[in-house]
N, C-alpha and C positions, 0 to 999 in steps of 0.2 A: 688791758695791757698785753701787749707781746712776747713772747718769749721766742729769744733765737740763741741755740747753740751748738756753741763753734768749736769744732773737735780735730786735733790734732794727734800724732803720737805719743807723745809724752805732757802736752797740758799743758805746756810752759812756751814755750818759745814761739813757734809759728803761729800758737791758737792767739794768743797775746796782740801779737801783730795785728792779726785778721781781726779779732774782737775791736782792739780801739779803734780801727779804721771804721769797723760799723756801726758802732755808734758816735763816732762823728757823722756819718752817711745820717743814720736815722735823724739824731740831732738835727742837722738840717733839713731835713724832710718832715718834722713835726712830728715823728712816729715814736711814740711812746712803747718802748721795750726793754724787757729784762735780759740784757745779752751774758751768757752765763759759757764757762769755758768746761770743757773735759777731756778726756782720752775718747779715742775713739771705740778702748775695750767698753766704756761703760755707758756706750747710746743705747745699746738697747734697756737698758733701765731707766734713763733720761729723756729719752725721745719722748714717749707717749703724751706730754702736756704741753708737747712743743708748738711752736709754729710753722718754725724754720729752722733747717740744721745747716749748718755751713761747715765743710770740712776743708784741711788742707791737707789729707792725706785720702788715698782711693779709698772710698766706701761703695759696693756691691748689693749691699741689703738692702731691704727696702721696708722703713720704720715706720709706714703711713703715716710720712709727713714731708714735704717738699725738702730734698736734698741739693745743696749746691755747690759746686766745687771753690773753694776760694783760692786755689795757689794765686789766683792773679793779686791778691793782699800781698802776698812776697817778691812774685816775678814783675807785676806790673804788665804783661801780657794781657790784653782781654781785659782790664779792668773794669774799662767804660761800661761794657760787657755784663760785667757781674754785678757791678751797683743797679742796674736796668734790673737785674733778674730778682734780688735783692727786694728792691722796692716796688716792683708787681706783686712778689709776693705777697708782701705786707701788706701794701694799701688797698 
């Protein structure tokens, strides 16, 4: 199984969004993941057994683990975009 987590500013509201949008994405893609939410203060604790981090606030660091931006789960900009990126990752 997968694990993908999606980190915002505060863990509640944008990460929310972005979370169920991808696991419907996975859902339909057959890809078995544990999509898990957090702050973006506490990736560096989280990261390391990750797959995939999807953020919707800048992240700089670099977790040794594919990072990718989600604002498009909010703006709708680039989406098409990000599901692509999304599911290379994974598959």
């Amino acid at each position: 199984m997968k694990k993908v987590i999606v980190a915002c500013g505060g863990a509640v509201a944008t990460s929310t969004v972005a979370a169920n949008k991808i696991r419907a994405i996975l859902k339909e893609n057959n890809i078995n993941a544990d999509v898990q939410q957090c702050r973006v203060s506490e990736l560096s604790t989280k990261a390391s057994d990750a797959d995939l981090i999807v953020t919707t606030a800048k992240v700089d660091r670099d977790y040794g683990v594919p990072v990718i931006h989600g604002i498009a789960f909010i703006s709708g900009v680039g989406l098409e975009k990000t599901k692509a990126q999304i599911l290379e990752t994974l598959q």
